[in-house]
N, C-alpha and C positions, 0 to 999 in steps of 0.2 A: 240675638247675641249668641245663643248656644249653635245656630245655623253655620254663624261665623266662625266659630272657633273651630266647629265641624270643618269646616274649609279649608281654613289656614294649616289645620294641621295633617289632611289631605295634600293639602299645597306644600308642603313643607316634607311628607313621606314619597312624594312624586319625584322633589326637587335630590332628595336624597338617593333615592334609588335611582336617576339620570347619573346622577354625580359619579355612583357607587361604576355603573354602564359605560361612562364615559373613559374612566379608571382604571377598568381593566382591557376596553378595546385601545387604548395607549398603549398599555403596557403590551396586549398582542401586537400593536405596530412595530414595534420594539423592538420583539423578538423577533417578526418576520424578518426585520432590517439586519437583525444578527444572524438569524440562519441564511438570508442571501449572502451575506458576507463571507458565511462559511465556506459556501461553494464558492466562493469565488474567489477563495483561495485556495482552496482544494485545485480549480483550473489550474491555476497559476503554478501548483506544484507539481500537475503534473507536467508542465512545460519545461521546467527548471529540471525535472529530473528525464524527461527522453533528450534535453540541451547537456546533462553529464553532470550536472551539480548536484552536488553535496547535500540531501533535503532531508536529510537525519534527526537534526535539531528544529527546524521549520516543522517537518510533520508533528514531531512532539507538546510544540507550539500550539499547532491547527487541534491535536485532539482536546488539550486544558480547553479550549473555545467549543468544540464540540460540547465537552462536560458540560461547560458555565451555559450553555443554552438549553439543555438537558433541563438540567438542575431549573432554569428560569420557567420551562414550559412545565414541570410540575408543580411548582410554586404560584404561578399565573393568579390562580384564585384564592385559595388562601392568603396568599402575603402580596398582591400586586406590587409595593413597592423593593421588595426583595429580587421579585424574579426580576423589575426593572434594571436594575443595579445589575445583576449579574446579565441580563442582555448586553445591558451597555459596553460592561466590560470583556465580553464575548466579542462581540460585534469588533471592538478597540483592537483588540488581540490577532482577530482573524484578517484583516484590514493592515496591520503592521506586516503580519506572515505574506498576504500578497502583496506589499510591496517589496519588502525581504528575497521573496521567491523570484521575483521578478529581475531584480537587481544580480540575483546569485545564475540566473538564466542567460543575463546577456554578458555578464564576465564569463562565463563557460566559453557561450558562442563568440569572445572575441580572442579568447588564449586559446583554444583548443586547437583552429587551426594552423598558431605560430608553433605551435608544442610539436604536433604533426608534422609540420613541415620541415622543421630545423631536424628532427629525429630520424625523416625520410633523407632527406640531403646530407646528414651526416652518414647513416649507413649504405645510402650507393656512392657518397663520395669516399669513403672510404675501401667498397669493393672497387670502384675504378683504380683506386692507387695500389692496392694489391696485385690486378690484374696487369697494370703497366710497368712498374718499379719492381713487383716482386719476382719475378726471374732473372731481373739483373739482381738486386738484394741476396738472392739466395746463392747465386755465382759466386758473387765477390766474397759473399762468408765461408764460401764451400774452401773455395783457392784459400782462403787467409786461414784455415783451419786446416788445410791439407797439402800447403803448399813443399812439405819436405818431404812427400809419400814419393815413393818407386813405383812406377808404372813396369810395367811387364804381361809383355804382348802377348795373347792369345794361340796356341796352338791350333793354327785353320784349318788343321784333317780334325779337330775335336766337334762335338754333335754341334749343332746349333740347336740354342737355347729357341725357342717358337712363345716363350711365354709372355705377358701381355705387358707391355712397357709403357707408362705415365710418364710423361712428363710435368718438369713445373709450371711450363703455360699452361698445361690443360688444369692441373688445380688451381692455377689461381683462377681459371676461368670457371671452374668451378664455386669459387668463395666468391665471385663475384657474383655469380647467381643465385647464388645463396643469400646474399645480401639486398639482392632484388625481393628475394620470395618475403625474406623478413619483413623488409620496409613495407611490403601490400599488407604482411597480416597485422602489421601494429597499423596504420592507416583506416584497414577494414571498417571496425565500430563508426568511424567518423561518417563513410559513405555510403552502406548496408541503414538499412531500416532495423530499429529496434524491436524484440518484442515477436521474433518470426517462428518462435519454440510452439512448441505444448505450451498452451494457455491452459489452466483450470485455476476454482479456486474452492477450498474445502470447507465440509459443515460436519462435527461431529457431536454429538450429546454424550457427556462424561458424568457420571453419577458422582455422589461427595465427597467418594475419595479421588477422584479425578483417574477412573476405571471404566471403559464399557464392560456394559451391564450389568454395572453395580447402582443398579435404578431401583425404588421402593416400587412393589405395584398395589399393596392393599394400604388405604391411609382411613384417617377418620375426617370428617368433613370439617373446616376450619382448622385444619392443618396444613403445616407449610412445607410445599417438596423443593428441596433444596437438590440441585443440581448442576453444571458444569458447562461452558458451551466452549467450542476448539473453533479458530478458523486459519485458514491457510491460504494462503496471498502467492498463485505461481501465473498469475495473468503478465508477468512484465512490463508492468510498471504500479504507484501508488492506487491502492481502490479505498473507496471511502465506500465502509460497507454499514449496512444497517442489517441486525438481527431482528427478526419481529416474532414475538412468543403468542401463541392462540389457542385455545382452549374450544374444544371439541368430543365428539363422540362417535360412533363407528358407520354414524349419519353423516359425518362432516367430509364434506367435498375437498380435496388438497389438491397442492399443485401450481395455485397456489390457493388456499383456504379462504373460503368468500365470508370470512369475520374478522371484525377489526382486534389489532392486537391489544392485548392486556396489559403488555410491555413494550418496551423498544430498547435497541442498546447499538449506539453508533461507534464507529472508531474507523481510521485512516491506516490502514495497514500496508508498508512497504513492501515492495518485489523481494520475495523469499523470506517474508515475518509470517510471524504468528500473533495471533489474537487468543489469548485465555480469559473469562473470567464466571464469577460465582454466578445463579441467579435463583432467586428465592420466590417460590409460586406459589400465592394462598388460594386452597380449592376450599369451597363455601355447600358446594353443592354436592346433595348423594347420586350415585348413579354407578351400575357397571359400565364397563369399556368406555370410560370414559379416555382421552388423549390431551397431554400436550404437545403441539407443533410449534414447531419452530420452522421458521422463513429466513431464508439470506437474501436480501437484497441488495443493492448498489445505487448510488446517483451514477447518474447518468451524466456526462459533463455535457457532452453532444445536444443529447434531449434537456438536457436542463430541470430533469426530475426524475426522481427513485422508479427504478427500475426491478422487479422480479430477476434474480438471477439463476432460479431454477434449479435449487438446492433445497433439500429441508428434509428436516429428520423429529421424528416424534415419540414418545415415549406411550403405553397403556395403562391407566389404573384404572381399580374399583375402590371406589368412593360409599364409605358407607355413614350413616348415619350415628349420631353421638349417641351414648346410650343416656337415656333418661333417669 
């Protein structure tokens, strides 16, 4: 009997801990299904935005889903059906934004060439009627404005004038070229390839008053270094970048740093935005020359995974021991 009971209740801490296993590989399905979703409207935006559309509010959209899957993969074990929830609605979020992007992609690409085109046709049909009409136009108002004037003939032994004499055909054939040059540089964007500048994109570490090198470098161990991170978006067009913070010492190999991060901090930053925000690092351990690194990365739409984008910048401290 006591064998049995041994058993069942064997049987019964197996059954719990499968269930417990089960529970949370769910809940990672979850998430995975919501960070696919992310990129995969992260794609779609940036198609909508090299198509000319408006992704201002869209990207706003994609980061709240960014956060709620954040939020889900720290929650995972602790609260499985929390972070579930907030996957779902991640996942909900990011899935409406690429259908949104999608739809805002192909209304671009089907007005932008009427926009284009009526705007070309109006300005060389306009420099043609200049060029044809306006030397007679300019005749008829000359006469009708001067038709009481006294002409009085020129004395022919006087110099001859050699200076450079315009006529009205030649300006208006002038405003007629002019009206050519115009209509190619408003057309230009439509036909040129976007994106053909100076690419970069920027990593700064800002101390807590949001200052370089306004950095602590001596702390006590299980103290928290609160610090700043800056990013700058001039690649032309949306990048969905990932920050990754890592914890090192004047052993540790960078470049990118062969340790996993301590943190992460994503966010979708538009062509010519900036990314600020706070970030709080508990150091546990004593040590001199100790570092924190930080890593800028990017997905990759292309490859279809986070990519090193060969940025990073770190701070020094020494780490000393609490006193007893």
């Amino acid at each position: 009997m006591r064998n049995l009971t041994k058993l069942m209740a064997l049987t019964l801490v197996i059954v719990v801990l499968l269930s417990a296993t089960a529970i949370v590989h769910s809940q990672s399905t979850t998430i995975e299904d919501a960070q696919t979703a992310v990129n995969e409207a992260y794609k779609a935006l940036v198609k909508a935005d090299y198509a000319g559309a408006d992704i201002n509010e869209l990207a706003d959209q994609l980061n709240i889903a960014i956060d709620l899957t954040s939020q889900a993969q720290d929650l995972i074990i602790t609260d499985p059906q929390t972070a579930h929830n907030l996957a779902l609605e991640a996942q909900t979020l990011a899935q409406k934004v690429t259908e949104n992007a999608s739809n805002a992609k192909n209304e671009e690409l089907l007005q932008q060439p009427i926009v284009v085109a009526v705007i070309m046709a109006g300005l060389i049909s306009g420099g043609i009627l200049v060029y044809i009409y306006g030397p007679k136009m300019f005749w008829t108002t000359w006469l009708r404005l001067r038709k009481n004037y006294r002409v009085r003939t020129k004395n022919p032994t006087a110099t001859k004038n050699n200076g450079l004499i315009i006529t009205v055909e030649q300006v208006c054939a002038v405003i007629l070229g002019l009206t050519v040059i115009i209509a190619f540089f408003v057309a230009s964007p439509f036909f040129l390839p976007k994106g053909t500048g100076e690419q970069f994109s920027e990593l700064g570490i800002l101390g807590p008053n949001m200052q370089l090198g306004d950095y602590p470098s001596n702390i006590v161990a299980g103290d928290t270094v609160n610090l700043n991170v800056y990013v700058g978006n001039q690649m032309g067009k949306p990048m969905y970048y990932i920050v990754m913070v890592k914890l090192g010492d004047n052993e540790t190999a960078i470049d990118p740093a062969p340790v996993d991060p301590t943190q992460h901090f994503s966010q979708v930053v538009l062509n010519n935005g900036t990314w600020a925000f706070p970030v709080s690092i508990p150091l546990t351990q004593a040590g001199t020359n100790q570092r924190i690194i930080f890593e800028l990365w990017v997905y990759n739409e292309t490859l279809t995974q986070n990519q090193y984008h060969n940025r990073w910048g770190q701070i020094w401290l020494n780490v000393t021991a609490p006193a007893t």
